[in-house]
PDB file of the backbone (N, CA, C, O) and the ligand in Angstrom, with CONECT records:
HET     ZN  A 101       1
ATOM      1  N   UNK A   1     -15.686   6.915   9.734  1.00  0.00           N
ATOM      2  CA  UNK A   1     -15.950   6.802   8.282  1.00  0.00           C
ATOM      3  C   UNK A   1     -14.767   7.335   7.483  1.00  0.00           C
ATOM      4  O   UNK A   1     -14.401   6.753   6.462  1.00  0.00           O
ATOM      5  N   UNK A   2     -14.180   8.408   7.923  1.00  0.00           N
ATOM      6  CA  UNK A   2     -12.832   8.912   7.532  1.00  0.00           C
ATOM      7  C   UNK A   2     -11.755   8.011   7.262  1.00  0.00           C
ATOM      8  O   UNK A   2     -11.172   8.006   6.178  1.00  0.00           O
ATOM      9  N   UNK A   3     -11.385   7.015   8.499  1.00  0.00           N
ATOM     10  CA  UNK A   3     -10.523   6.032   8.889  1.00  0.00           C
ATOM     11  C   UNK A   3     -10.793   5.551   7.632  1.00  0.00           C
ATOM     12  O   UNK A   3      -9.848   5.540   6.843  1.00  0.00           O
ATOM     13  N   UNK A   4     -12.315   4.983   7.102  1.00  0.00           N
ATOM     14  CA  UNK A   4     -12.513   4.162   6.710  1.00  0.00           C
ATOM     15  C   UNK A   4     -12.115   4.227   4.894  1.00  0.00           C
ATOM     16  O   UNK A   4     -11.645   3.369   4.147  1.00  0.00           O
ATOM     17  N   UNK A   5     -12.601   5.807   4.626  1.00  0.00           N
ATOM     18  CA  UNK A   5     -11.804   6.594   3.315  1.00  0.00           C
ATOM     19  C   UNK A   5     -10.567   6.124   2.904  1.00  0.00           C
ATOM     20  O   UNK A   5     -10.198   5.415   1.967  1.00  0.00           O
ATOM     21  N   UNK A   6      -9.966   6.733   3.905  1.00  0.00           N
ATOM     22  CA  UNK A   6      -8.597   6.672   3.665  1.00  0.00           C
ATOM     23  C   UNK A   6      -7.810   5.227   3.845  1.00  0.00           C
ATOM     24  O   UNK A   6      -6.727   5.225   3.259  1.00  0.00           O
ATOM     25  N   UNK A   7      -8.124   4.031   4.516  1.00  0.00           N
ATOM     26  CA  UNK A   7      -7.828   2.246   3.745  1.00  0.00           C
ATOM     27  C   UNK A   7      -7.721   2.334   2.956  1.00  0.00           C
ATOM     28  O   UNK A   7      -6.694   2.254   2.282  1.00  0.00           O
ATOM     29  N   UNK A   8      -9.335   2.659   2.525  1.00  0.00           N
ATOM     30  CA  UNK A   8      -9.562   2.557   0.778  1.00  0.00           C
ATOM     31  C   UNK A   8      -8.904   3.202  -0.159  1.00  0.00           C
ATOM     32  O   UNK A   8      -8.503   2.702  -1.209  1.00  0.00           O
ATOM     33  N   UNK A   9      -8.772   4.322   0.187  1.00  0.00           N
ATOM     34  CA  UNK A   9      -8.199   5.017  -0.966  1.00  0.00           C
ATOM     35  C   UNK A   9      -6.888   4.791  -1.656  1.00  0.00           C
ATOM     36  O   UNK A   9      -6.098   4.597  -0.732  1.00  0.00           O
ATOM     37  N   UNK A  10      -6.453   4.739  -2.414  1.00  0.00           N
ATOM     38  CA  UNK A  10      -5.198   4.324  -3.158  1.00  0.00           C
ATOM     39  C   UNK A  10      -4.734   5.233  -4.001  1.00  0.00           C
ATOM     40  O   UNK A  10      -5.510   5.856  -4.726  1.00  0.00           O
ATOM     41  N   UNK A  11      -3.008   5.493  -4.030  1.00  0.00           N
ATOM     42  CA  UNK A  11      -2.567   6.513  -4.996  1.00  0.00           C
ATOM     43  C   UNK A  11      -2.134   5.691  -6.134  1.00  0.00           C
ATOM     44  O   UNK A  11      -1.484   4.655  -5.996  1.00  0.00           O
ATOM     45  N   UNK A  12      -2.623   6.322  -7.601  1.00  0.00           N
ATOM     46  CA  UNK A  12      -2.350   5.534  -8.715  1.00  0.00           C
ATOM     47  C   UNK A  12      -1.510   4.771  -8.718  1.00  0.00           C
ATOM     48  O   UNK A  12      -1.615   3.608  -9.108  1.00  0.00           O
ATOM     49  N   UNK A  13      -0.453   5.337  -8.247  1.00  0.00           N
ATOM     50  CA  UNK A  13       0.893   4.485  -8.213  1.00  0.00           C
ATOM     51  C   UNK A  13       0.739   2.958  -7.267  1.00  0.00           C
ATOM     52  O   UNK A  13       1.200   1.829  -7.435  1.00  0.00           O
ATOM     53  N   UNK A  14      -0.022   3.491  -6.368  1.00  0.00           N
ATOM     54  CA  UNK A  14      -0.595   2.144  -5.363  1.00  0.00           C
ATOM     55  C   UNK A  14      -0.989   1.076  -5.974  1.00  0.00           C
ATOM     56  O   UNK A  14      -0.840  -0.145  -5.926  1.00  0.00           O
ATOM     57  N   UNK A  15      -1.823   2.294  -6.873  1.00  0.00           N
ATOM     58  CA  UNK A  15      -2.811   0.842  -8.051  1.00  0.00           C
ATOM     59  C   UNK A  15      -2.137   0.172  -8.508  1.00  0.00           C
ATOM     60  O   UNK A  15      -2.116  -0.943  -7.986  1.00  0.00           O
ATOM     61  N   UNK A  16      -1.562   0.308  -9.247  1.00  0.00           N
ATOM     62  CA  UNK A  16      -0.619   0.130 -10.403  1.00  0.00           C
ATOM     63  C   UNK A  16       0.484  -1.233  -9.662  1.00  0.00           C
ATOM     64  O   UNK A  16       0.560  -2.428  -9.948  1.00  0.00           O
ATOM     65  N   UNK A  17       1.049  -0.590  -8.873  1.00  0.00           N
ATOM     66  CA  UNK A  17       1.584  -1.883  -8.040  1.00  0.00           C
ATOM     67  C   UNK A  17       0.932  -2.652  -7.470  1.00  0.00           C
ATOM     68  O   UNK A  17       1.469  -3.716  -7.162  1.00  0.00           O
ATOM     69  N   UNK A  18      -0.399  -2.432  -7.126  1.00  0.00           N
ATOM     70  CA  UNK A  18      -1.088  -3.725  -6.894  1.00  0.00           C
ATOM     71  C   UNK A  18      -1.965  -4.785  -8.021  1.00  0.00           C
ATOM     72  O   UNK A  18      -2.498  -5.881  -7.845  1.00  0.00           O
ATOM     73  N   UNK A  19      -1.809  -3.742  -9.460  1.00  0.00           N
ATOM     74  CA  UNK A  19      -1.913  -4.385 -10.232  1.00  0.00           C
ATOM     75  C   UNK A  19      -1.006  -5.290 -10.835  1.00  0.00           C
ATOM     76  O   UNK A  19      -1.445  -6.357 -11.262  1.00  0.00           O
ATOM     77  N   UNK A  20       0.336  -4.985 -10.944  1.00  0.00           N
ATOM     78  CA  UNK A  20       1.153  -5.201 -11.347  1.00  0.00           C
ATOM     79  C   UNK A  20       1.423  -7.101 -10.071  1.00  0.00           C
ATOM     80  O   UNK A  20       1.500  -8.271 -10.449  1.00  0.00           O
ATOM     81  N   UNK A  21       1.473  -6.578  -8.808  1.00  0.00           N
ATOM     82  CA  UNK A  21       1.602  -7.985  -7.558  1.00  0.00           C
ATOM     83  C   UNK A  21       0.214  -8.262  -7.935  1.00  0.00           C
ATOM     84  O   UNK A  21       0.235  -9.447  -7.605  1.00  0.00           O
ATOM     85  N   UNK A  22      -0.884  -8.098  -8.337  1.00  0.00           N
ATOM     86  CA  UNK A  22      -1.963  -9.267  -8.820  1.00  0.00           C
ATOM     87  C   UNK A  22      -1.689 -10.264  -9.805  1.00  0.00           C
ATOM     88  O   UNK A  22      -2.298 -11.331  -9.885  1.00  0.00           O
ATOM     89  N   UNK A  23      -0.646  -9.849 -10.646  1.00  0.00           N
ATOM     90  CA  UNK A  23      -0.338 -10.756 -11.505  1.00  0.00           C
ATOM     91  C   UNK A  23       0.089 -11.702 -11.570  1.00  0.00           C
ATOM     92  O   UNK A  23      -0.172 -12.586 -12.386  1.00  0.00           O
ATOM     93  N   UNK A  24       0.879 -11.713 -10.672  1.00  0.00           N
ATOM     94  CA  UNK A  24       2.189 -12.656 -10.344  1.00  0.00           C
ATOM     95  C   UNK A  24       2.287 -13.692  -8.552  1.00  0.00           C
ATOM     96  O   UNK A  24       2.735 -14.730  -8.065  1.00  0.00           O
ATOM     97  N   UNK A  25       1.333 -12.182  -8.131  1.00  0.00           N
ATOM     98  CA  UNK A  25       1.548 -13.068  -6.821  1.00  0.00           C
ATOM     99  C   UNK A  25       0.343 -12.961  -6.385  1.00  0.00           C
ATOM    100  O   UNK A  25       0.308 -13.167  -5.172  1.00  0.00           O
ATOM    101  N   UNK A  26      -0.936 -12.668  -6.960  1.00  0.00           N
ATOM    102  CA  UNK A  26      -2.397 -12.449  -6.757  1.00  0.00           C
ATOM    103  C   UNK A  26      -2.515 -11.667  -5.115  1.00  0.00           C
ATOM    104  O   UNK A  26      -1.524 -11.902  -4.424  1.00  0.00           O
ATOM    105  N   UNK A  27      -3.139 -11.157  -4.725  1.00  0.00           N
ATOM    106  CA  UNK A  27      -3.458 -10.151  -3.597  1.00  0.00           C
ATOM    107  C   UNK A  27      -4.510 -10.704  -2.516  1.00  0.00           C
ATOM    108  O   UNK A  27      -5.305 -11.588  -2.836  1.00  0.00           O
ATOM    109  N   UNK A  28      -4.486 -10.143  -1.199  1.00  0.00           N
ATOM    110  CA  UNK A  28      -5.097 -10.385  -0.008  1.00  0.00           C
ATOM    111  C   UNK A  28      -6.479  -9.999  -0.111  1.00  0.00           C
ATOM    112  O   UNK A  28      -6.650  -9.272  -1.090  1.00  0.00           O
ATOM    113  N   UNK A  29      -7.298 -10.175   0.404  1.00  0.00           N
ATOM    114  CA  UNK A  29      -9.000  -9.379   0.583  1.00  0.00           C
ATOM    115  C   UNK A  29      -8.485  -7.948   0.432  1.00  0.00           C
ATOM    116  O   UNK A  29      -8.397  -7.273  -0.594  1.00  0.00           O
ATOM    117  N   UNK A  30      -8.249  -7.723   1.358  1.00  0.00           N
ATOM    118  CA  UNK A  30      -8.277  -6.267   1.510  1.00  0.00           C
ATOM    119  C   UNK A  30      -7.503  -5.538   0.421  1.00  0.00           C
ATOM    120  O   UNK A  30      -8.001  -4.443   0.157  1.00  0.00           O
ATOM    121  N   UNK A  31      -6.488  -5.831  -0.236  1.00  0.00           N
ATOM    122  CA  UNK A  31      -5.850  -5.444  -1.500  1.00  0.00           C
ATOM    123  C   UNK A  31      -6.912  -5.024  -2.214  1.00  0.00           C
ATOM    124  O   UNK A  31      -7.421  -3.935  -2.475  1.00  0.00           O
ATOM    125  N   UNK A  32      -7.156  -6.348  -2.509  1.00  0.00           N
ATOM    126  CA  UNK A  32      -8.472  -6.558  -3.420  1.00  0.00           C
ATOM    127  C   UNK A  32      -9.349  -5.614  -4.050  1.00  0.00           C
ATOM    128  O   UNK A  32      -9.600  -5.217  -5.187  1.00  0.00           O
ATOM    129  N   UNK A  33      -9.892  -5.312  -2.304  1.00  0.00           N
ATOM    130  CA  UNK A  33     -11.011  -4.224  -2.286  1.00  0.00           C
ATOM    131  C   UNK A  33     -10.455  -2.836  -2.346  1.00  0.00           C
ATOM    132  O   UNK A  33     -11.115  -2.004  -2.969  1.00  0.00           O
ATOM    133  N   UNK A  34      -9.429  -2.502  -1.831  1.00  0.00           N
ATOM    134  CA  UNK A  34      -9.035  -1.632  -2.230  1.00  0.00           C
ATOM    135  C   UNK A  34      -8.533  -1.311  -3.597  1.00  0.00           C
ATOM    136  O   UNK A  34      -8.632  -0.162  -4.028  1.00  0.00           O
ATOM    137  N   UNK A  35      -8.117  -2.062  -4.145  1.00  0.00           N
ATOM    138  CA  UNK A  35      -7.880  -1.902  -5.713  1.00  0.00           C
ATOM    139  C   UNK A  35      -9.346  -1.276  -6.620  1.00  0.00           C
ATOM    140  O   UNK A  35      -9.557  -0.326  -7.373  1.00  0.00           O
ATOM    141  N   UNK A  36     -10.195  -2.467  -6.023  1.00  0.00           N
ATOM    142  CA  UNK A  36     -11.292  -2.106  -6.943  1.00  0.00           C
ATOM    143  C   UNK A  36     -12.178  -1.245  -6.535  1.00  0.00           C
ATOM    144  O   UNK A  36     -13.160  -1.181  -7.275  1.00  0.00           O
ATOM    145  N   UNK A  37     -12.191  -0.457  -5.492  1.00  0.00           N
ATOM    146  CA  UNK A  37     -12.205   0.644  -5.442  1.00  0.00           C
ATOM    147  C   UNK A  37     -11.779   1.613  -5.615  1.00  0.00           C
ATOM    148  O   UNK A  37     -12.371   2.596  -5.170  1.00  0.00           O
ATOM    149  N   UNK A  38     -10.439   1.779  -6.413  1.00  0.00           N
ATOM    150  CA  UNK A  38      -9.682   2.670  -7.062  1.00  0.00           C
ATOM    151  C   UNK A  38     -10.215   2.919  -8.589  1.00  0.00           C
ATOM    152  O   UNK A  38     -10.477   3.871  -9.324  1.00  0.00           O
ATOM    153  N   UNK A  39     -10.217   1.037  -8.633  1.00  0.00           N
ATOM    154  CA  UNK A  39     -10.753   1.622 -10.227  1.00  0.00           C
ATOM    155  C   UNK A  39     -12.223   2.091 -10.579  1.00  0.00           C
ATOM    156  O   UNK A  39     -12.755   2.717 -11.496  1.00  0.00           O
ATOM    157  N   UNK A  40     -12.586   1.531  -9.500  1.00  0.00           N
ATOM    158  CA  UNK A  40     -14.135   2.014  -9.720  1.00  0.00           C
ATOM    159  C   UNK A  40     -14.184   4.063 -10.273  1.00  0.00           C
ATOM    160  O   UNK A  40     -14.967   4.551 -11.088  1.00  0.00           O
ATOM    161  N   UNK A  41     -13.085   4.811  -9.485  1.00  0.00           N
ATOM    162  CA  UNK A  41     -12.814   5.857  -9.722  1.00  0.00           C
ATOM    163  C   UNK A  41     -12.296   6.118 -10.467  1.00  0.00           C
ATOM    164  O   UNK A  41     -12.651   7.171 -10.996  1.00  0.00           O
ATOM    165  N   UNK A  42     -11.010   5.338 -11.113  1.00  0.00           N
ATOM    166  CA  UNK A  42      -9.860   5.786 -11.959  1.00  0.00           C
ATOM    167  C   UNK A  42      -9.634   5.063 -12.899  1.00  0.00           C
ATOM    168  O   UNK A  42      -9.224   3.904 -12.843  1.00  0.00           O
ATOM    169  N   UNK A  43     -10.065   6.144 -14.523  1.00  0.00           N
ATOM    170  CA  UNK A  43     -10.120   5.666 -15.516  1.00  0.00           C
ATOM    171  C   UNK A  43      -8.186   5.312 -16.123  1.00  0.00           C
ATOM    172  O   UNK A  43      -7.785   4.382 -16.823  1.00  0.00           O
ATOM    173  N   UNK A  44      -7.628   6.121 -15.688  1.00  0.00           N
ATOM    174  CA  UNK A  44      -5.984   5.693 -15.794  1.00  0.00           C
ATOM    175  C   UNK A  44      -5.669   3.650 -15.181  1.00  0.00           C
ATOM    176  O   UNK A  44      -5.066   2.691 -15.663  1.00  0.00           O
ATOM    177  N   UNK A  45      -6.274   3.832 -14.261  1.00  0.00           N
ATOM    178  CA  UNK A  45      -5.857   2.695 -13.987  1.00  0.00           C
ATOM    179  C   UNK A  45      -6.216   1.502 -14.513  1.00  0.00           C
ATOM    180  O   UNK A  45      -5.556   0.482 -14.715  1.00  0.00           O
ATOM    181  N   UNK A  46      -7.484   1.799 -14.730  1.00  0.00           N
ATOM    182  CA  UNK A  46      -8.597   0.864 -15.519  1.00  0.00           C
ATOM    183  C   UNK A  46      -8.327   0.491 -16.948  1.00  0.00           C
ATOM    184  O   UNK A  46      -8.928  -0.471 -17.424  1.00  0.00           O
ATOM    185  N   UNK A  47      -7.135   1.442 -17.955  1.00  0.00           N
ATOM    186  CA  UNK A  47      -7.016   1.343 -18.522  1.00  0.00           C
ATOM    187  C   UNK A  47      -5.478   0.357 -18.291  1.00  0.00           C
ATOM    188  O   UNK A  47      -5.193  -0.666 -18.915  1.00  0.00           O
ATOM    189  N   UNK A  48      -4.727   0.967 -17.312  1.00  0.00           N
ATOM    190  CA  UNK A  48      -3.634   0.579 -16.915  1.00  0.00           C
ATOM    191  C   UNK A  48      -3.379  -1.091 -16.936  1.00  0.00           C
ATOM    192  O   UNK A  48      -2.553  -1.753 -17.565  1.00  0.00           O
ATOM    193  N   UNK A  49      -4.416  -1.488 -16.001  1.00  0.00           N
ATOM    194  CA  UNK A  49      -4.698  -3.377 -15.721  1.00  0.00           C
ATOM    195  C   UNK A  49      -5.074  -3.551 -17.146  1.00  0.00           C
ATOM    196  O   UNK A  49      -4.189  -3.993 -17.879  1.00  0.00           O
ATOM    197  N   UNK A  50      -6.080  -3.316 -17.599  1.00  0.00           N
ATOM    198  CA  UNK A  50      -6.205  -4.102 -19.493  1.00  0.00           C
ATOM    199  C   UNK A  50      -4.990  -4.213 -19.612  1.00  0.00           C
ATOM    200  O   UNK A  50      -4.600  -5.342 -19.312  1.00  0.00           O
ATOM    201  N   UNK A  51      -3.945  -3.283 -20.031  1.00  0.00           N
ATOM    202  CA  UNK A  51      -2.796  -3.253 -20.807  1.00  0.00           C
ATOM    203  C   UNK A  51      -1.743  -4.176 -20.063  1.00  0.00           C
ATOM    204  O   UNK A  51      -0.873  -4.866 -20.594  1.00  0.00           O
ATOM    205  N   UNK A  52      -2.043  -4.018 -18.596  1.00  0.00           N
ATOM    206  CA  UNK A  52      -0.946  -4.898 -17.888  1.00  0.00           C
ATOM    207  C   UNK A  52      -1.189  -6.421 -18.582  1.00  0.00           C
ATOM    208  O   UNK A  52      -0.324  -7.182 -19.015  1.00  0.00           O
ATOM    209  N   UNK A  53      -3.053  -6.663 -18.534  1.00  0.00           N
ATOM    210  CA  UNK A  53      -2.926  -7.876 -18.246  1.00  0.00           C
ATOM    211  C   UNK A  53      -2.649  -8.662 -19.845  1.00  0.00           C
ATOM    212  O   UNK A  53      -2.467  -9.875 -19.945  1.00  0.00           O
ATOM    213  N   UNK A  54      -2.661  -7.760 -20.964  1.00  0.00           N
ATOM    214  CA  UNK A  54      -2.183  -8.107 -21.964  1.00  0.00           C
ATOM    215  C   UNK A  54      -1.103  -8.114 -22.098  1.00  0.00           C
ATOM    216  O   UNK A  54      -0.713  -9.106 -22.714  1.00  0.00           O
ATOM    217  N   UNK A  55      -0.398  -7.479 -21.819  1.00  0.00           N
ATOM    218  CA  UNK A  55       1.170  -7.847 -21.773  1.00  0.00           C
ATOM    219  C   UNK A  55       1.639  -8.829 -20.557  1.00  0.00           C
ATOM    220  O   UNK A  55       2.840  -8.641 -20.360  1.00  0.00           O
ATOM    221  N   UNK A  56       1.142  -9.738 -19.742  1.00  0.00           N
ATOM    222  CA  UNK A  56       1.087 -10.433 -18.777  1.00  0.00           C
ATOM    223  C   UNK A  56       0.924 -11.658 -19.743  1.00  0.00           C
ATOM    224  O   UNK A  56       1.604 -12.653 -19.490  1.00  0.00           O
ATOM    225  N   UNK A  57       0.132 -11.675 -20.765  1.00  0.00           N
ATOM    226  CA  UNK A  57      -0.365 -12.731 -21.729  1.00  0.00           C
ATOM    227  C   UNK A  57       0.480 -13.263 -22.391  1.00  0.00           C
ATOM    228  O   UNK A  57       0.980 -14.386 -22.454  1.00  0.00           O
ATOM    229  N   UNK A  58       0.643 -11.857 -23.133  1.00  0.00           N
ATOM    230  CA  UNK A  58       2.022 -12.048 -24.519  1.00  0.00           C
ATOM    231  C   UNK A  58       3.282 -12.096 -23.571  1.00  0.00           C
ATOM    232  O   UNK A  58       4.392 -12.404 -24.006  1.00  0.00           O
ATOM    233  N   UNK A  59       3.115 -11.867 -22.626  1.00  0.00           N
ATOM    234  CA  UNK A  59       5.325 -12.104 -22.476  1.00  0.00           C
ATOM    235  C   UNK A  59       5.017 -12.895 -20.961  1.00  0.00           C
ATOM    236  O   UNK A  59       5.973 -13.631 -20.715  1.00  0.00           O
ATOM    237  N   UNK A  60       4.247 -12.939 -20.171  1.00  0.00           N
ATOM    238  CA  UNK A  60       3.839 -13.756 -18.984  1.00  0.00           C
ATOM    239  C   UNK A  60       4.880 -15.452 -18.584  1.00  0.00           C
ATOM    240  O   UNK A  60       5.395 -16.017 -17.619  1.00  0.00           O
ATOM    241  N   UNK A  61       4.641 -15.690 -20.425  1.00  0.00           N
ATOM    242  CA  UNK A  61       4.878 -17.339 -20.519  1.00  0.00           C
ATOM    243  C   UNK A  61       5.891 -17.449 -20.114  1.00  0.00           C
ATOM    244  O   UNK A  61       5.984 -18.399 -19.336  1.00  0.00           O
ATOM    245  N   UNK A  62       7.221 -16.622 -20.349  1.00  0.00           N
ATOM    246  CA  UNK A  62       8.489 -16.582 -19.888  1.00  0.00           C
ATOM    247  C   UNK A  62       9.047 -16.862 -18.976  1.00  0.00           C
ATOM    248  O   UNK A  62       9.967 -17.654 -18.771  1.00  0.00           O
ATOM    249  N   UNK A  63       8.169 -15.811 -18.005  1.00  0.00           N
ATOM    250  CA  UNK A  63       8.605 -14.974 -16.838  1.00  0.00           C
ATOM    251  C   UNK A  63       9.375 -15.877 -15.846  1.00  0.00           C
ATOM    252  O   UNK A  63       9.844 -15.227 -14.912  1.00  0.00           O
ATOM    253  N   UNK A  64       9.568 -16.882 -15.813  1.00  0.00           N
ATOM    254  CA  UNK A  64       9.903 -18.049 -14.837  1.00  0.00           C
ATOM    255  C   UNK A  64      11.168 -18.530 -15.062  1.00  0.00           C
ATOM    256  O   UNK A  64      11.803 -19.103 -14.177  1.00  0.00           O
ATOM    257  N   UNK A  65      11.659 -18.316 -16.353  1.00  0.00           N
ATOM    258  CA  UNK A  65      12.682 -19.329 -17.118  1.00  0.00           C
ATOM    259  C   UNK A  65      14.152 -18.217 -16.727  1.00  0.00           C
ATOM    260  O   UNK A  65      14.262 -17.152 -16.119  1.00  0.00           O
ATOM    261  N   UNK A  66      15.084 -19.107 -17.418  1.00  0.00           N
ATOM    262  CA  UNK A  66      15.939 -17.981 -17.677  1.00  0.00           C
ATOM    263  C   UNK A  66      16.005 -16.375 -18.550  1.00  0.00           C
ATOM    264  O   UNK A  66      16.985 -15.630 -18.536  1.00  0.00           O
ATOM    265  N   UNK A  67      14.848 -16.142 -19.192  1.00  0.00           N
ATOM    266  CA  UNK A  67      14.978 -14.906 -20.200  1.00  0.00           C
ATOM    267  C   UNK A  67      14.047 -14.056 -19.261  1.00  0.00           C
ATOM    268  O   UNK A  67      13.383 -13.209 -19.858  1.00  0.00           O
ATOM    269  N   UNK A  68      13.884 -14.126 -17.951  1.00  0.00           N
ATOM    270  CA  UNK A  68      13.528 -13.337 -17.287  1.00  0.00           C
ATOM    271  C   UNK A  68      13.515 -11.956 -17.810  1.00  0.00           C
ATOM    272  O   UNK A  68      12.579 -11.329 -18.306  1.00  0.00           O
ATOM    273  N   UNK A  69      14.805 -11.588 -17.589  1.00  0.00           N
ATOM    274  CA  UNK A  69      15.934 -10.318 -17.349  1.00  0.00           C
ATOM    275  C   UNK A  69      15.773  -9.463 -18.684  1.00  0.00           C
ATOM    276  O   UNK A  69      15.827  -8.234 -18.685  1.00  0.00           O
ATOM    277  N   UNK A  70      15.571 -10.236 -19.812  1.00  0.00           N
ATOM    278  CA  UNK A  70      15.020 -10.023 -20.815  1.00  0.00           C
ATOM    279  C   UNK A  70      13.720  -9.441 -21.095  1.00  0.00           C
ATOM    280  O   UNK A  70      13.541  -8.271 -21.433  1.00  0.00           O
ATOM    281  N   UNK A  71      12.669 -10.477 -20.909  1.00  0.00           N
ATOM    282  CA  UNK A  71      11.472  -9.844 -20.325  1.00  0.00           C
ATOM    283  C   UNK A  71      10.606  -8.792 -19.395  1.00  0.00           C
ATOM    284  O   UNK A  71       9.582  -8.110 -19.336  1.00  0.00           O
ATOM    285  N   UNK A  72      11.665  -9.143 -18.798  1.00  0.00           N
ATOM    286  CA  UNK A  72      11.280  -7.781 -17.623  1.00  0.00           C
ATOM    287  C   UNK A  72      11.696  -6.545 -18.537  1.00  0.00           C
ATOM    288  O   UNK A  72      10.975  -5.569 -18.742  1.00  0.00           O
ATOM    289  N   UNK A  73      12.966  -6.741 -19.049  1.00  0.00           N
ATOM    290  CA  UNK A  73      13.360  -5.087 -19.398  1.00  0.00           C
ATOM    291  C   UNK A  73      12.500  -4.931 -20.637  1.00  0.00           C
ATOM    292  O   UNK A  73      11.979  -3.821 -20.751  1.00  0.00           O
ATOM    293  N   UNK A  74      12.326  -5.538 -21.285  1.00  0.00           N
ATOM    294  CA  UNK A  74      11.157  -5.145 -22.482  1.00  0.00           C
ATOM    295  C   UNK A  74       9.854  -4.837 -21.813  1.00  0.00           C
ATOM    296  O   UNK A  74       9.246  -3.768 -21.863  1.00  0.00           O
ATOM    297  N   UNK A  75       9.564  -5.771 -21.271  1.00  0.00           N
ATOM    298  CA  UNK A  75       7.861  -5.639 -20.730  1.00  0.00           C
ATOM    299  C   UNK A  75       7.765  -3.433 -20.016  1.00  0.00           C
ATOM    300  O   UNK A  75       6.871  -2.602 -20.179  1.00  0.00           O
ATOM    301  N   UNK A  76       9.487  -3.296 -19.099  1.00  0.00           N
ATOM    302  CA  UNK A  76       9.199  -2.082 -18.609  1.00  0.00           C
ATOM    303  C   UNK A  76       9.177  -1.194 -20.155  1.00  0.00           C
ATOM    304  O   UNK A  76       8.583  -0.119 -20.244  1.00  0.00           O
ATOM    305  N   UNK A  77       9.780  -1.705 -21.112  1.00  0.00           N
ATOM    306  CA  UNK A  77      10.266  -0.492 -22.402  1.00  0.00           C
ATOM    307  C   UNK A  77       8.723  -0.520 -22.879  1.00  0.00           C
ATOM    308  O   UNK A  77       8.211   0.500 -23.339  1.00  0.00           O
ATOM    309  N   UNK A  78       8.222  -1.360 -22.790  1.00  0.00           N
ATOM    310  CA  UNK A  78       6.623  -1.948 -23.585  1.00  0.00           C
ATOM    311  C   UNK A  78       5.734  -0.584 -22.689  1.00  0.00           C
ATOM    312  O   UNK A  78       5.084   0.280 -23.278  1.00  0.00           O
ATOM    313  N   UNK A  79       5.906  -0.661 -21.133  1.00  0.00           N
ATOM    314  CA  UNK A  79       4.982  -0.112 -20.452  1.00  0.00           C
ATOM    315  C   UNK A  79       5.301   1.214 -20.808  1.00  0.00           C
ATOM    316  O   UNK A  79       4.411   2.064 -20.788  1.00  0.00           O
ATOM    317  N   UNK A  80       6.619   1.544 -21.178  1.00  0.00           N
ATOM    318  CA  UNK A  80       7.054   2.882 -20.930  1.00  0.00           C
ATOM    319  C   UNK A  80       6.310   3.440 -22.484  1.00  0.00           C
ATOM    320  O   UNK A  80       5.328   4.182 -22.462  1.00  0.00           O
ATOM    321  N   UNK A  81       6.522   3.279 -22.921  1.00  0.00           N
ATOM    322  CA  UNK A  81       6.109   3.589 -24.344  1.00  0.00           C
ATOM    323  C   UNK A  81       4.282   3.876 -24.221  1.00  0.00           C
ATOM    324  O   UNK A  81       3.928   5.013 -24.534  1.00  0.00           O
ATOM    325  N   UNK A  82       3.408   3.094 -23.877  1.00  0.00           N
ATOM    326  CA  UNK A  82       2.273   3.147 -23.292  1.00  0.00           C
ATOM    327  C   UNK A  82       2.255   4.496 -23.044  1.00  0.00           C
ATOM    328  O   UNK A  82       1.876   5.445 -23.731  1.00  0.00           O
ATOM    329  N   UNK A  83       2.934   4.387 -21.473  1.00  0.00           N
ATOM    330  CA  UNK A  83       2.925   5.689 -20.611  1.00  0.00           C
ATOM    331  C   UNK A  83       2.708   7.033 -21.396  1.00  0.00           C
ATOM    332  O   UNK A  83       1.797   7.860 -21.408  1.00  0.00           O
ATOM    333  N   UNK A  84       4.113   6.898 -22.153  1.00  0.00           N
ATOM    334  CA  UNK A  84       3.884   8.202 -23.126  1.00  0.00           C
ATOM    335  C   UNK A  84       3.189   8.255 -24.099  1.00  0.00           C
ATOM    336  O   UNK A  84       3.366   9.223 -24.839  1.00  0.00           O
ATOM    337  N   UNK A  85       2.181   7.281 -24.452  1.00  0.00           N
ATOM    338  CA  UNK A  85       1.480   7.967 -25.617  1.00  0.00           C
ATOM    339  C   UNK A  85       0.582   9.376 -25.118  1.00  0.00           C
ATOM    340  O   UNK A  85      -0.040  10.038 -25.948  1.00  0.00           O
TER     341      UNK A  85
HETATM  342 ZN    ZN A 101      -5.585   5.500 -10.538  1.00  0.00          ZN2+
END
């Protein structure tokens, strides 16, 4: 059952990157479940995916083209700003 804890369990930062590869490259079963068992616990993260997936919305459309490089570095200045409120 221990074994079984610790699959599951995820460090925010885990989350967060698997929120972040849900977006773009959507995730395996087991990701999955492990994700949402993180958030089931963690109100940081829970808040984290809303915000990802709105900014996934508003700047998402891009992401493919050439203004990548662009996007990306705003989208991190966008997250960073978040972070610190
Ligand atoms: Zn978390």
């Amino acid at each position: 059952m221990k074994r079984l804890v610790n699959i599951l369990m995820l460090s925010c930062q885990k989350a967060t990157e698997l929120i972040e590869k849900e977006q773009y490259f959507g995730l395996s079963t087991l990701e999955k479940l492990r994700l949402r068992v993180h958030l089931t616990i963690c109100d940081f993260c829970t808040r984290y995916k809303q915000q990802s997936r709105f900014l996934h919305d508003v700047l998402g459309h891009h992401s493919h083209d050439h203004a990548t490089n662009v996007n990306e570095s705003l989208k991190e200045k966008i997250i960073n700003q978040i972070e610190n409120l």
